[in-house]
VOSEVO-918988 format. One record per residue (C-alpha): residue number from 1; residue in three letters; x negated, y, z negated. Coordinates in steps of 0.1 Angstrom, whole numbers, plus 5000, padded with zeros to 4 digits. Layout:
REM VOSEVO-918988
PT seq type east north   up
PT NUM  ala    X     Y    Z
...
END
This chain:
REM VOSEVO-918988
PT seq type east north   up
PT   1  unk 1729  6133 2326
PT   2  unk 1757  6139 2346
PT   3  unk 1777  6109 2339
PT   4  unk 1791  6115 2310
PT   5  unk 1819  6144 2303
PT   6  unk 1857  6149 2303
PT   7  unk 1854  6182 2323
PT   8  unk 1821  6196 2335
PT   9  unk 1833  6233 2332
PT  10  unk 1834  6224 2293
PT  11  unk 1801  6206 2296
PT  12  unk 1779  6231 2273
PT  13  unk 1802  6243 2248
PT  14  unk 1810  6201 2241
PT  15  unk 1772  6194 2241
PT  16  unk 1768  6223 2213
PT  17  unk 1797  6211 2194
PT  18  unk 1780  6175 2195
PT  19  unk 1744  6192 2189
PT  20  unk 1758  6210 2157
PT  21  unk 1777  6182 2140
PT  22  unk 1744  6159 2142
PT  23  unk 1722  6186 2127
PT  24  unk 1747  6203 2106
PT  25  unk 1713  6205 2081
PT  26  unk 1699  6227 2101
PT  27  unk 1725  6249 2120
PT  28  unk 1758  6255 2120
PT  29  unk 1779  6269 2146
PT  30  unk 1792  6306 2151
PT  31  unk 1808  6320 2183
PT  32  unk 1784  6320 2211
PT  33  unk 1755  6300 2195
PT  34  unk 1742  6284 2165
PT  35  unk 1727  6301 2132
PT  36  unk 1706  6285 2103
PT  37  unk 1726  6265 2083
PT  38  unk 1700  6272 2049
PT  39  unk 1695  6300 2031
PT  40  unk 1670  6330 2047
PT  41  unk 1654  6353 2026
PT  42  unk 1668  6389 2022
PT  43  unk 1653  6411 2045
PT  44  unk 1638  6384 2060
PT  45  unk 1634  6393 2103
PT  46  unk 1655  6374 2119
PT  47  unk 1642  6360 2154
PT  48  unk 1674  6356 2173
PT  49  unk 1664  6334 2204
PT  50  unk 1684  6319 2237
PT  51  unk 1698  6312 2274
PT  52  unk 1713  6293 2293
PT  53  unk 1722  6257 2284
PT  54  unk 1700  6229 2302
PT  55  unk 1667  6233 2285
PT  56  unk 1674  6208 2250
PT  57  unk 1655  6209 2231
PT  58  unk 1653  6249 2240
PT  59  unk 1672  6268 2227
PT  60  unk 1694  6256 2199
PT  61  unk 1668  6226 2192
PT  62  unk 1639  6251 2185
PT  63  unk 1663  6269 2152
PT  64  unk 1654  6263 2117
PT  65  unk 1622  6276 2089
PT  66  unk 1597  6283 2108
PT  67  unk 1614  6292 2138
PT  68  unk 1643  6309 2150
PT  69  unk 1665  6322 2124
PT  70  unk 1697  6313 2154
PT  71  unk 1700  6305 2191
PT  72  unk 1724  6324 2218
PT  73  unk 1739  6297 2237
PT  74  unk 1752  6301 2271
PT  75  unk 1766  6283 2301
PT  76  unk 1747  6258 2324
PT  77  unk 1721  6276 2336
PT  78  unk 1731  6311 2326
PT  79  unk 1725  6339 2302
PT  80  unk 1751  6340 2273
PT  81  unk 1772  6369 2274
PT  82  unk 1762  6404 2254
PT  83  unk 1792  6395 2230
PT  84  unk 1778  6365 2225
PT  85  unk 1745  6376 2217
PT  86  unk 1758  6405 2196
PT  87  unk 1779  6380 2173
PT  88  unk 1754  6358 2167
PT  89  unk 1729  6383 2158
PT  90  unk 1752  6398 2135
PT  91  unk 1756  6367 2118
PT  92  unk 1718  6357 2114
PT  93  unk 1705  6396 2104
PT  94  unk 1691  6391 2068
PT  95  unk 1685  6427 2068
PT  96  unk 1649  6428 2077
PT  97  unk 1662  6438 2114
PT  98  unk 1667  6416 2147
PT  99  unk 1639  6405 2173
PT 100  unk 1653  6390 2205
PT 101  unk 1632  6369 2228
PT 102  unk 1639  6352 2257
PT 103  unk 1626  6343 2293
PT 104  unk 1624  6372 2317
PT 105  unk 1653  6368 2341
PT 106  unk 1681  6393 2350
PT 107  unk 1710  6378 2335
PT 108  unk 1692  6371 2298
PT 109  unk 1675  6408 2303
PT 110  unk 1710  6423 2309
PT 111  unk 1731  6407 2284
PT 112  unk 1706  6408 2254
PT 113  unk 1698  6446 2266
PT 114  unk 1737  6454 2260
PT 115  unk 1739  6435 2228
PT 116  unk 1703  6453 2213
PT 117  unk 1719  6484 2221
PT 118  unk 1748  6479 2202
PT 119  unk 1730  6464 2171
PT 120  unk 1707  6498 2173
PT 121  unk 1741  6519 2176
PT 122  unk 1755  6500 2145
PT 123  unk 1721  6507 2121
PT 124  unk 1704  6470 2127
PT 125  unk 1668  6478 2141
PT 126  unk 1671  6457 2170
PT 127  unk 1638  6446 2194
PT 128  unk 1630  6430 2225
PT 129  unk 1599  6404 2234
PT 130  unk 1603  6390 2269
PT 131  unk 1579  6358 2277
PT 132  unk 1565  6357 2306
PT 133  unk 1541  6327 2311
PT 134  unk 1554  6318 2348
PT 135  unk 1520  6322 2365
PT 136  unk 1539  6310 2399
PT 137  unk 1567  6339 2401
PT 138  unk 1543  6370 2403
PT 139  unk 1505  6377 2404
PT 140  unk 1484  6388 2373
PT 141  unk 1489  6424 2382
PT 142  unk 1524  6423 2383
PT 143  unk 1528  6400 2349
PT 144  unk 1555  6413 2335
PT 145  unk 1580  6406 2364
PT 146  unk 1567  6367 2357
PT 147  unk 1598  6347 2345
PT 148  unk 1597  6325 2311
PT 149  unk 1593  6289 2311
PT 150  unk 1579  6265 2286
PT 151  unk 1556  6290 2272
PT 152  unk 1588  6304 2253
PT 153  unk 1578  6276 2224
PT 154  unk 1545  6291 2221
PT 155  unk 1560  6329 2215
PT 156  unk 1587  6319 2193
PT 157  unk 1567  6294 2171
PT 158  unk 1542  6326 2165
PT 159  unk 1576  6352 2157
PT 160  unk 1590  6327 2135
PT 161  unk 1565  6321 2116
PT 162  unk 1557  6356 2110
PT 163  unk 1588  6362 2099
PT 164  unk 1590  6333 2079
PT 165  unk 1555  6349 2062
PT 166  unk 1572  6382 2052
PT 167  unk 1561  6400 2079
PT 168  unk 1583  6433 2089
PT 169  unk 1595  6432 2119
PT 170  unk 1569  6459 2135
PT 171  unk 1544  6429 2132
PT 172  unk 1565  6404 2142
PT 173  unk 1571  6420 2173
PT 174  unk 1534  6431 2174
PT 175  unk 1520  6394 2169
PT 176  unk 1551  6376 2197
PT 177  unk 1533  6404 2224
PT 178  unk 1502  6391 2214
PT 179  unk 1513  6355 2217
PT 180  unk 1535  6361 2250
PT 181  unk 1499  6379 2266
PT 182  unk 1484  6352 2258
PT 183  unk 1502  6321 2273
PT 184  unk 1501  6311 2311
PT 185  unk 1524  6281 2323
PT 186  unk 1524  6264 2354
PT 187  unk 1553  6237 2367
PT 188  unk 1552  6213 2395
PT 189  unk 1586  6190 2406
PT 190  unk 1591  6157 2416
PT 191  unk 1627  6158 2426
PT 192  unk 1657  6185 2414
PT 193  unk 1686  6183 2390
PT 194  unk 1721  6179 2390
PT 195  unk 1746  6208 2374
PT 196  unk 1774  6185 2356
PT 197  unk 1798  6171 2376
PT 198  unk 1778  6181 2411
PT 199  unk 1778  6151 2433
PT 200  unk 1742  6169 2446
PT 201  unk 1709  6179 2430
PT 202  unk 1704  6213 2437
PT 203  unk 1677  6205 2461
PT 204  unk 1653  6174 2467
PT 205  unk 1619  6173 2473
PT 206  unk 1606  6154 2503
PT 207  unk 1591  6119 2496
PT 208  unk 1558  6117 2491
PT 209  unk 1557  6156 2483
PT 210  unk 1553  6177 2449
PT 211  unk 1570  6209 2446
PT 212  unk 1548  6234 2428
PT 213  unk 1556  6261 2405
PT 214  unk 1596  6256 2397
PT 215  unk 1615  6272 2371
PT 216  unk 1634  6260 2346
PT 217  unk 1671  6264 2358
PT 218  unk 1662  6245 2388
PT 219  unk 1648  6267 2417
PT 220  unk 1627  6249 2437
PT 221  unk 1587  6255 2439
PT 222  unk 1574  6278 2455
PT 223  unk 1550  6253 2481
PT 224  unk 1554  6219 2485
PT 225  unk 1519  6195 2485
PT 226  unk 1512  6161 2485
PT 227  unk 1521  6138 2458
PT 228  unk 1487  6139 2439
PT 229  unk 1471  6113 2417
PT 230  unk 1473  6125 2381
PT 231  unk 1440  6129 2380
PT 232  unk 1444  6155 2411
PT 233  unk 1473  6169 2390
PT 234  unk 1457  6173 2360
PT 235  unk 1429  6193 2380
PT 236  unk 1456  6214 2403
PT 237  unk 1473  6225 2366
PT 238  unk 1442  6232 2344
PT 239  unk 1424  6245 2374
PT 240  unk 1452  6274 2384
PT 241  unk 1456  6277 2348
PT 242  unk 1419  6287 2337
PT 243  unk 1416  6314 2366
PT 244  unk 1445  6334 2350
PT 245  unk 1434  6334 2321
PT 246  unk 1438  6367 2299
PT 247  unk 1409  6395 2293
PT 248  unk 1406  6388 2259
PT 249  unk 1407  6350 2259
PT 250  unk 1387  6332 2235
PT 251  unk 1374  6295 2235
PT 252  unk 1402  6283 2213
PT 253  unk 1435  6271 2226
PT 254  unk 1468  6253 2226
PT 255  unk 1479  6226 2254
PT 256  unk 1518  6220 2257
PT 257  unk 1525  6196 2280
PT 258  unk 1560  6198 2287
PT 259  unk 1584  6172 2302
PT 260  unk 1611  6187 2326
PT 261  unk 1637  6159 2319
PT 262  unk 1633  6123 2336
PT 263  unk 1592  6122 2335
PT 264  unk 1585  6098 2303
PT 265  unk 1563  6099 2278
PT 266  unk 1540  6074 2286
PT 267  unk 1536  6091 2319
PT 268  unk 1532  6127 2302
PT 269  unk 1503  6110 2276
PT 270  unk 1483  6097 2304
PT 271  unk 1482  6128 2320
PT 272  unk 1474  6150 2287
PT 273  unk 1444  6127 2286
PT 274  unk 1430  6133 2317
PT 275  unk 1440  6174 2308
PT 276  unk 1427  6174 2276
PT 277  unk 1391  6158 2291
PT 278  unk 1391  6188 2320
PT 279  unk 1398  6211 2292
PT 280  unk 1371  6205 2267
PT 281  unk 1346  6202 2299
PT 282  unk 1357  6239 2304
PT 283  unk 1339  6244 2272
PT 284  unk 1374  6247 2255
PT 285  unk 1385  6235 2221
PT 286  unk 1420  6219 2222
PT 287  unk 1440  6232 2189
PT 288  unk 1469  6213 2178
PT 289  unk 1482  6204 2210
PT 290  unk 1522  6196 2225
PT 291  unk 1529  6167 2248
PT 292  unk 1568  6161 2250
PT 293  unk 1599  6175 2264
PT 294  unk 1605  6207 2250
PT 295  unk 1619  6235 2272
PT 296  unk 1638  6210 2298
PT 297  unk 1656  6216 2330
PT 298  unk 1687  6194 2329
PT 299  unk 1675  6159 2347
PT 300  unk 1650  6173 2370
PT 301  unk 1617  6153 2376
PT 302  unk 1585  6172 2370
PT 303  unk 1565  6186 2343
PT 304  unk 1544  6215 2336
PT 305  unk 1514  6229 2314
PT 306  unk 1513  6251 2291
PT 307  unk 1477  6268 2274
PT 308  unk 1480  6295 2247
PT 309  unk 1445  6314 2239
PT 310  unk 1442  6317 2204
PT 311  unk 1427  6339 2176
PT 312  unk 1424  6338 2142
PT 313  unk 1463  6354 2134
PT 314  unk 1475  6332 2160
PT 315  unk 1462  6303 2151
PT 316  unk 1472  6308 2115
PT 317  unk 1507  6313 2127
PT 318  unk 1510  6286 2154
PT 319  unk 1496  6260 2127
PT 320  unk 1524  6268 2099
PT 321  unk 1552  6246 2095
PT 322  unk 1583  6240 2109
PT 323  unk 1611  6222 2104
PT 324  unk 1640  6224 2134
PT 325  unk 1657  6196 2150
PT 326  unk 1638  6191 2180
PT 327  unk 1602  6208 2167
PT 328  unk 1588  6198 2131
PT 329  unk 1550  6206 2119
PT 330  unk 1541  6202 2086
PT 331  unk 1557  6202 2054
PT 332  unk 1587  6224 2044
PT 333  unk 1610  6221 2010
PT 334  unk 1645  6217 2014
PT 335  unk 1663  6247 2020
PT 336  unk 1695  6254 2000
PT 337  unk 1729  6253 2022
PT 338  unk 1745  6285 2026
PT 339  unk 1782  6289 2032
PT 340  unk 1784  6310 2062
PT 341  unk 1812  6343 2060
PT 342  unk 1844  6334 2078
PT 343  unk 1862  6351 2104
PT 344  unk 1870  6386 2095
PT 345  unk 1899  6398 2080
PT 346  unk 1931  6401 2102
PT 347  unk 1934  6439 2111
PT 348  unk 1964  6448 2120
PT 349  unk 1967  6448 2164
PT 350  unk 1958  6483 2187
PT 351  unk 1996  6485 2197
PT 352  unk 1996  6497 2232
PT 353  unk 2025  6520 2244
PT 354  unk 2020  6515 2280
PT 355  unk 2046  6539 2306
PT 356  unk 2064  6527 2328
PT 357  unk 2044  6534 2355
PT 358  unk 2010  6517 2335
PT 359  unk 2025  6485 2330
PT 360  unk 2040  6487 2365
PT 361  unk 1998  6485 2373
PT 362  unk 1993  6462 2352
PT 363  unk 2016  6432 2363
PT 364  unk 1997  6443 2398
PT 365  unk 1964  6436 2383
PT 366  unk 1971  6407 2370
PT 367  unk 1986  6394 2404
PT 368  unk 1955  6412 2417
PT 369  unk 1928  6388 2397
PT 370  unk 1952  6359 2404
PT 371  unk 1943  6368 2446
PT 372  unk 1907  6368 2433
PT 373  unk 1907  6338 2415
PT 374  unk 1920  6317 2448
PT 375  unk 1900  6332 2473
PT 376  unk 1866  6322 2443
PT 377  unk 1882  6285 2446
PT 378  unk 1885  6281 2477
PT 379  unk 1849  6289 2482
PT 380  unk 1828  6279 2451
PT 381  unk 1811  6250 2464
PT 382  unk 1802  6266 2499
PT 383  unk 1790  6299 2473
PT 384  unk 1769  6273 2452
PT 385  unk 1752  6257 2480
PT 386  unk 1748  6292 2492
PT 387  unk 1728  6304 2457
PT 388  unk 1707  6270 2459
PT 389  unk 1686  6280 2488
PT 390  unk 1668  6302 2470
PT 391  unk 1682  6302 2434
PT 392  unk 1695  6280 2404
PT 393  unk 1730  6271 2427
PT 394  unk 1757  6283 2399
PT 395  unk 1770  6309 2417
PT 396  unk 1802  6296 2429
PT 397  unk 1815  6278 2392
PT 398  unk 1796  6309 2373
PT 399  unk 1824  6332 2396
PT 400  unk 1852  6303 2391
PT 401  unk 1847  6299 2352
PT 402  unk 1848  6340 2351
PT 403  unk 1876  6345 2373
PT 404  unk 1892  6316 2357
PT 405  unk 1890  6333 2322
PT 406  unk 1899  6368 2334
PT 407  unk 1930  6355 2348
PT 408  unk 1940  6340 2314
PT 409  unk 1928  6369 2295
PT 410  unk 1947  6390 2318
PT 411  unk 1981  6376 2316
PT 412  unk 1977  6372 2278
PT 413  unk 1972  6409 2275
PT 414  unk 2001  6417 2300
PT 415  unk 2023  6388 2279
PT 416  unk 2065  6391 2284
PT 417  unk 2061  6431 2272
PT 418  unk 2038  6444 2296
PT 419  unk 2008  6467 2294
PT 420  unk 1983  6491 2310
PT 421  unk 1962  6484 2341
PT 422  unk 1937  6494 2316
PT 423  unk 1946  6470 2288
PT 424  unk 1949  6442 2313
PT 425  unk 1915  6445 2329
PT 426  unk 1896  6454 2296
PT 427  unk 1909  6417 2286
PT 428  unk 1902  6403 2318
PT 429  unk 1866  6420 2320
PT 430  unk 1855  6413 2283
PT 431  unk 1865  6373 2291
PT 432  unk 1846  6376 2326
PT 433  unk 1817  6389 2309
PT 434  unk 1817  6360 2283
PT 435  unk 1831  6329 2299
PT 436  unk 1807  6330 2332
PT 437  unk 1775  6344 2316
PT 438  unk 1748  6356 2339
PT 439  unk 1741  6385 2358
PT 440  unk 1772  6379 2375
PT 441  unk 1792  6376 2349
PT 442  unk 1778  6407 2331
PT 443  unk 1783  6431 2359
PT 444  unk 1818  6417 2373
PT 445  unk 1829  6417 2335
PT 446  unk 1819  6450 2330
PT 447  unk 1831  6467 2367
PT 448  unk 1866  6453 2355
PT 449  unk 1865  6473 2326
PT 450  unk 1855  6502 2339
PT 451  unk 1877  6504 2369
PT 452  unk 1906  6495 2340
PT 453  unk 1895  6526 2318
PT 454  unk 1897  6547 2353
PT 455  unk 1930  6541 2354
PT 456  unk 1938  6548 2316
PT 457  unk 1975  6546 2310
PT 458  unk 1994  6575 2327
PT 459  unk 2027  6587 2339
PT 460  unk 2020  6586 2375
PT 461  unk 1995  6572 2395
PT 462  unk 1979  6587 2435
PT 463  unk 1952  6574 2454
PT 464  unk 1932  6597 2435
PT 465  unk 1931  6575 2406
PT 466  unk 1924  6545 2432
PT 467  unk 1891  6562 2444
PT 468  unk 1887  6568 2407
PT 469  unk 1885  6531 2402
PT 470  unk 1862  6522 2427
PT 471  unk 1837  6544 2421
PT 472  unk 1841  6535 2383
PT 473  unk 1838  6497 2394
PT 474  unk 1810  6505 2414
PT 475  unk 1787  6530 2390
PT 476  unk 1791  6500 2365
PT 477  unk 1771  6478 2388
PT 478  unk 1749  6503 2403
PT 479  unk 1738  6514 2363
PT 480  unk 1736  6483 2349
PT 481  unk 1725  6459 2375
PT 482  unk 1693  6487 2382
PT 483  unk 1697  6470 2418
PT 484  unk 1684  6492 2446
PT 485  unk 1697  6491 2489
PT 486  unk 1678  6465 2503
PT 487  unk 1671  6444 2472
PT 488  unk 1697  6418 2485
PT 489  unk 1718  6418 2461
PT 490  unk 1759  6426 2458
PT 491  unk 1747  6464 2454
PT 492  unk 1739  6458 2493
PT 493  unk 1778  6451 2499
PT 494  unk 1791  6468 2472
PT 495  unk 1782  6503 2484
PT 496  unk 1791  6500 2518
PT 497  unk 1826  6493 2506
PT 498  unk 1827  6524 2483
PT 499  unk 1814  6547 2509
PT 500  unk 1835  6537 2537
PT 501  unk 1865  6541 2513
PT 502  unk 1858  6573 2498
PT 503  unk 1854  6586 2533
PT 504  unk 1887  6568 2549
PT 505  unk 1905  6578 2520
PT 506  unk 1888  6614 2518
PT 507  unk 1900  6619 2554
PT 508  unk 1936  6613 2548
PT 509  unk 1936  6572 2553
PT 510  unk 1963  6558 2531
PT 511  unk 1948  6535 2502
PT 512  unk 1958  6501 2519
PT 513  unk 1941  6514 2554
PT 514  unk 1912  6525 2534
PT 515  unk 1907  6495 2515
PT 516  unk 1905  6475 2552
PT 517  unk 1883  6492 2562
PT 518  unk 1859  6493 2531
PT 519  unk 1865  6456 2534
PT 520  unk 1848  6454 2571
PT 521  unk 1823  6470 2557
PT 522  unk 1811  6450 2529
PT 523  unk 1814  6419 2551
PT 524  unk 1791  6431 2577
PT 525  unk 1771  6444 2551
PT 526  unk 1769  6410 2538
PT 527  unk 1761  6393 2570
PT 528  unk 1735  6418 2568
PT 529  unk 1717  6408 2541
PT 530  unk 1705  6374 2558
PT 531  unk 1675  6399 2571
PT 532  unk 1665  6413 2539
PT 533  unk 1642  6393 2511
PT 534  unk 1658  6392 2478
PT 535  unk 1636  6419 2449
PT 536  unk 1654  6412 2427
PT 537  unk 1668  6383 2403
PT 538  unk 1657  6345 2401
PT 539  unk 1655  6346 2439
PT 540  unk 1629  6366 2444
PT 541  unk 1599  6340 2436
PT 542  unk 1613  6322 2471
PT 543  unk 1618  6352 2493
PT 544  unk 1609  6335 2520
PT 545  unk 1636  6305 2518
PT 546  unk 1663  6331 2510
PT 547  unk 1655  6347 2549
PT 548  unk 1678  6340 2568
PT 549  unk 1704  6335 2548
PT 550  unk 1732  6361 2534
PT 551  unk 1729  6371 2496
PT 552  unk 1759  6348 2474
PT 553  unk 1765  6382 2456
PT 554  unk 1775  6401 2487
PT 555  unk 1793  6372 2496
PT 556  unk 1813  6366 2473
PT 557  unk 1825  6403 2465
PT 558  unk 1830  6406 2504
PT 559  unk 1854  6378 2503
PT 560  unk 1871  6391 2471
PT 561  unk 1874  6425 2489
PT 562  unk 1886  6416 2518
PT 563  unk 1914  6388 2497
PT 564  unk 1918  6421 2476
PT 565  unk 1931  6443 2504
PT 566  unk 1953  6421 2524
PT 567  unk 1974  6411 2494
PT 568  unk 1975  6452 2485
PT 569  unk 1982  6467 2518
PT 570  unk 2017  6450 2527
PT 571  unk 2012  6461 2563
PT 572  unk 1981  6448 2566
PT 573  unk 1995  6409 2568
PT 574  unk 1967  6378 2569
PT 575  unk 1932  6393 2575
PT 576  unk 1904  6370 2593
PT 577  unk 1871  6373 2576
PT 578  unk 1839  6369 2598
PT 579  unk 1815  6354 2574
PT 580  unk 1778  6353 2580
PT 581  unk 1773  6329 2612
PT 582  unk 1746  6312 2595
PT 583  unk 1772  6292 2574
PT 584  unk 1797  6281 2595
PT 585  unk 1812  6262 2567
PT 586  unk 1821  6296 2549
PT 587  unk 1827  6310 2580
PT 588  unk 1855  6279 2587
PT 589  unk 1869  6287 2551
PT 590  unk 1866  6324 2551
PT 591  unk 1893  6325 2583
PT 592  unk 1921  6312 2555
PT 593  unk 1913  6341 2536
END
């Protein structure tokens, strides 16, 4: 899987140009996903559906009649952006009104929040169904802080049929809840799987063991057991399975057995057999049943179960057809091609006036992101490694590819003319935001903007406007993010680092001596955060690996802080970093910084 590529930072967007151009019957390819390439009704719902990139044949795989009307597609691993979402929504809405699923996890939840509020604010009802069939990542009481794994074919195959009935979209929405309650998953791992161009799997799993209850973007289980027999497995999933089962369950249900990536089909059939037998023993009645890969996790060994409890509406729904790529049932006619709308019409450009004193700002931002963008290289593998203890490892390329964008985005703005601080890091922000996908990338992408709007374009600048900016770069976070002191998470850096400037600065420190200072504080901050168990984010399932070990967020913004004030305060000459002891490696690398 991770053989073959020119660059691996161009690894998804290739694979979706490759995906559309063998299935241009079926989609076609907008900016940031894929849309049906057939005609949909008028004021047909449209189920808009997505992630990360990984999961073939979810998401783009799973679009077509009787599915999703288009697919979001983002990065490896991570959330596409709220622009991206946005745009591609726009361009499947049939004027029946938008329903957005996707699995539960922060980055997904943040960026398709942003883009549902926009849609609302621009007059296209807009809705939200999570899925949450993860019976590993959180108890029963607690279900819908579960995550999404393979049950997402189960809720999406019920939306789109509904729409695909006629159905408005209050019953859509009504009959995907239903579905989503109704679906438990459970995962187990035989090995990990390797990010394009890694020369590591994100983790291993001991010989001879079997990790259970992984998700999807490669976080390890949450125990480790030994390898069973399949008939042992077959009891261990069905078992687990049966005693979560929801109030209302019935004696009718469908069995998705779901391949992660390098577990073949012969070896998924013999287990479904052994399933299927514990199933109808269980007094069940097994109803058109899935055995194949179809929400994956890159080339990860393991598998996982899937049971939906059906009724009547249900069942009618899950039994219509489909015709998609990856997922066909039934028979469909031909749909006619449509010729999708091109790019909009050129308006002409918002002309910036920027004074002399703005654009002075903004050639120092953009040198600004270019200090942020070295001190991100030098440490994105150490960052990554970091994020895999507990996590899906992209931390350190999600920062590079945003940083790496902003930069570009940056200078573009800025271009032989000059402009604003505020022009620059809307530019840099917006292409954060989009290029590195993920809760990272939507809260760095969107503290850039704001501390850029802070500073406006103005005749004169004073440290006033400064404390402006960070508390403008910080609220961002704070709002959006919904992180809390003690979640460890950046927030648990991030407003250390405010605080101790707003109070240097408030008692007459200079910006550059303020700045240090705040910059001691968010690295001890971050050090700090080795005590604390993550609550929020994909981490949180495996709070217990993540002890002992310093949250990548804080990291990362500790290191861009500190990088941040040595190259603004010209007094303040090279500045040695203490990272957190438990990684010496970063440590080693954070004393160049």
């Amino acid at each position: 899987m991770t053989q073959i590529f020119d660059n691996p930072a161009d690894f998804a967007d290739e694979a979706l140009d490759g995906f559309v151009a063998a299935n241009r019957g079926y989609v076609a390819r907008v900016d940031g996903g894929v849309v049906r390439s057939t005609e949909v009704p008028a004021g047909q719902v449209a189920l808009v559906v997505g992630g990360g990139s990984g999961h073939y044949p979810a998401f783009a795989g799973l679009v077509g009649p009787g599915l999703a009307t288009a697919s979001a597609c983002g990065n490896m691993f991570a959330s596409p952006a709220a622009g991206q979402v946005y745009r591609v929504a726009k361009a499947a809405n049939a004027g029946g009104g938008v329903l957005l699923s996707y699995g539960n996890y922060a980055g997904d939840v943040l960026h398709f929040g942003q883009a549902q509020l926009r849609l609302n604010a621009e007059g296209i009802e807009t809705r939200t169904v999570l899925v949450t069939d993860d019976i590993a990542s959180a108890p029963l009481g607690e279900i819908d802080k579960r995550r999404g794994i393979a049950g997402d074919l189960t809720v999406f195959k019920i939306a789109g049929a509904a729409a695909e009935a006629g159905l408005i979209l209050d019953d859509v929405e009504r009959l995907a809840i239903r579905a989503n309650y109704r679906t438990r998953s459970l995962g187990v791992a035989f090995d990990g799987c390797t990010l394009p161009g890694a020369s590591e799997p994100l983790f291993h799993v001991p010989a001879g063991q079997m990790s259970l209850g992984l998700g999807i973007h490669g976080e390890p289980g949450i125990s480790e057991h030994p390898m069973p027999t399949a008939s042992e497995l077959a009891e261990i999933l069905v078992s687990r399975l049966l005693a979560d089962k929801p109030d209302d369950a019935g004696r009718r249900v469908v069995a998705i057995l779901n391949g992660l990536g390098t577990v073949k089909y012969d070896e998924l059939f013999l287990l479904f057999g052994k399933i299927e037998k514990l199933l109808v023993a269980a007094g069940l009645t097994v109803v058109e049943p899935e055995c194949g890969e179809l929400v994956t996790s890159l080339d990860m060994s393991g598998l996982s179960l899937t049971l939906l409890w059906l009724d009547d509406e249900l069942e009618q729904y899950w039994a219509a057809p489909a015709d998609t790529p990856a997922f066909r049932k039934g028979n469909l006619a031909p749909g006619a091609r449509r010729e999708l709308a091109g790019p909009a019409a050129d308006v002409a450009a918002d002309v910036e006036h920027p004074t002399a004193a703005a654009a002075d700002l903004g050639r120092q931002a953009v040198s600004v992101l270019g200090q942020v963008r070295d001190v991100v290289v030098e440490h994105e593998e150490e960052l990554g490694r970091l994020d895999a203890i507990a996590g899906d490892g992209d931390h350190g390329i999600g920062m590079r590819r945003g940083v790496d964008a902003a930069v570009a985005a940056g200078q573009a703005a800025a271009g032989d003319g000059g402009a604003s601080a505020a022009r620059v890091l809307t530019a840099a922000g917006e292409a954060w935001s989009e290029r590195a996908g993920g809760t990272s990338g939507a809260l760095w992408g969107s503290a850039v903007i704001a501390a850029g709007l802070a500073l406006g374009n103005r005749d004169s600048y004073s440290g006033e406007d400064a404390a402006a900016a960070v508390t403008a770069f910080v609220n961002a976070i704070t709002e959006l993010g919904k992180a809390e002191p003690g979640d460890k998470t950046m927030v648990d850096a991030l407003l250390p680092f405010r605080d101790t400037f707003l109070t240097a600065f408030d008692g007459g420190a200079p910006v550059g001596a303020a700045l240090a200072a705040a910059a001691d504080a968010a690295m001890a901050a971050a050090e700090q955060t080795a005590g604390l168990r993550p609550l929020k984010g994909r981490a949180r399932p495996l709070a217990e690996k993540s002890l002992g070990h310093p949250d990548p967020g804080a990291v990362s913004f500790a290191l861009i802080a500190a990088r941040v004030s040595a190259h603004l305060d010209s007094d303040a000459g090279t500045t040695h970093i203490d990272l957190p002891s438990a990684h010496p490696g970063l440590a080693q690398q954070g004393a160049k910084a």
